[in-house]
N, C-alpha and C positions, 0 to 999 in steps of 0.2 A: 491378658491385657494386650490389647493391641497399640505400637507406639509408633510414631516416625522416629525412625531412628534407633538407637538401644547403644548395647555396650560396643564398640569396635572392635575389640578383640573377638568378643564371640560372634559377632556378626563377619566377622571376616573369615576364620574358620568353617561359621555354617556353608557361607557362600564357597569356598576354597572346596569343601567337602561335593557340595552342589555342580562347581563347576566338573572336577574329580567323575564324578557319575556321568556327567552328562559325556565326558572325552568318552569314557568305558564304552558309553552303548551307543552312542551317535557316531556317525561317519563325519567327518570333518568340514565338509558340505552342509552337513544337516544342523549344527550345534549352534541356536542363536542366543545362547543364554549371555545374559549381558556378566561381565565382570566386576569388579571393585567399582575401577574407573569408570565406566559404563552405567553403573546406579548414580554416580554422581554428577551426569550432565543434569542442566541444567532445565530440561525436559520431560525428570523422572523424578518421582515421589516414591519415597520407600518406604515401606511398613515391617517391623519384627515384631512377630508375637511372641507371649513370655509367659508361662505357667510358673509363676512367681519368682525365681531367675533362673530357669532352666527357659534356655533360646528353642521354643516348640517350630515355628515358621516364617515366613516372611513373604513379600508380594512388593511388586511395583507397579506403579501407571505409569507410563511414558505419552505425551501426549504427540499425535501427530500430525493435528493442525488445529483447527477450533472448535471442530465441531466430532470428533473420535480421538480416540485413544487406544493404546495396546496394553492389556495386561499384559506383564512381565513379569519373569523371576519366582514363579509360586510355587515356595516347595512346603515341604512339612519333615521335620526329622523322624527319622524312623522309629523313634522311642513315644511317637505322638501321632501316627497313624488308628485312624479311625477314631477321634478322638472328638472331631468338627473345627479342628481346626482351622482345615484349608476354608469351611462351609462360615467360617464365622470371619476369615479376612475375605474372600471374596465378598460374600456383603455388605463386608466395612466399605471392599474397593469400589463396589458397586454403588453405596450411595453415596460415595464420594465425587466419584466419575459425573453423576448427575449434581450433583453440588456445584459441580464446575462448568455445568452446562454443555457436558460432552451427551449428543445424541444415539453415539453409535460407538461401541468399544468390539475390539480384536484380539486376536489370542494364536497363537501359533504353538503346537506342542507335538509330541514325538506320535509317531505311527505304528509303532510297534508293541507289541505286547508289554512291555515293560512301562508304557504309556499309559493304558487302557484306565485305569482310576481317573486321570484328569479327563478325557471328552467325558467320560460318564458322568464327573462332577459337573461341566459347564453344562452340558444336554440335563440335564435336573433345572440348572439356572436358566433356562432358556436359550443358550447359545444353540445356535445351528452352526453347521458346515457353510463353508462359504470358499471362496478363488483365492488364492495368493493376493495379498493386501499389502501397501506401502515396497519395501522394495524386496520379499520375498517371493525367490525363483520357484518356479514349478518344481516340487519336489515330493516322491512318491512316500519319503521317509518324513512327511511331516503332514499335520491334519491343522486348518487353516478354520476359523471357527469367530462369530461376528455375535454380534446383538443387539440390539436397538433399545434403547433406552428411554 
């Protein structure tokens, strides 16, 4: 079940966990995963998925102007890999995106091997590669990735 929203305790956790990984393998420059505070501007819609109360994923759109938006935050717990999970909120997020009348969404993710599952997922959906969007510096450690909707 996909929800806006979920329990805060375990939504904060998963994220805590999330952010945890992401220090590990990204260099400090490179780390643009939003946090707590950060899912809750006012800009971002957040989604947790829940295989009946075990917290499986979660995802956000941040919009950033009228007409695109950024997916954000898309992880999957490791106990729910390969499962479709990521493949069943990105769709959510995607027909959302166009719900709202966003023509173009973005997505910024890691470049490294320890990456390679997410472009694989978004190049399935149609994302392509694309230039550093909104206010992302040229960075070798990051793969910059668009779509048209």
């Amino acid at each position: 079940m996909i929800t806006n929203g979920g329990c805060r305790t375990k939504i904060k956790a998963f994220l805590q966990e999330h952010l945890d990984e992401m220090r590990a393998v990204s260099s400090p420059e490179s780390k643009h995963s939003l946090d707590l505070d950060g899912l809750r501007q006012p800009a971002v819609t957040f989604w947790s998925v829940y295989d009946g109360d075990e917290l499986v994923g979660c995802g956000a759109l941040k919009k950033l102007d009228n007409t695109s938006a950024e997916l954000k935050s898309m992880r999957t717990a490791r106990t729910a890999k390969r499962r479709g999970v990521a493949s069943a909120l990105l769709q959510h997020v995607l027909a959302e995106a166009r719900r709202r009348g966003f023509t173009r969404l973005y997505l910024e993710t890691g470049a490294d091997d320890h990456f390679a599952p997410a472009p694989a997922l978004y190049t399935k959906y149609g994302f392509t590669r694309c230039e550093p969007f909104a206010d992302y510096p040229e960075d070798p450690n990051s793969v910059h990735m668009t779509k048209v909707l």
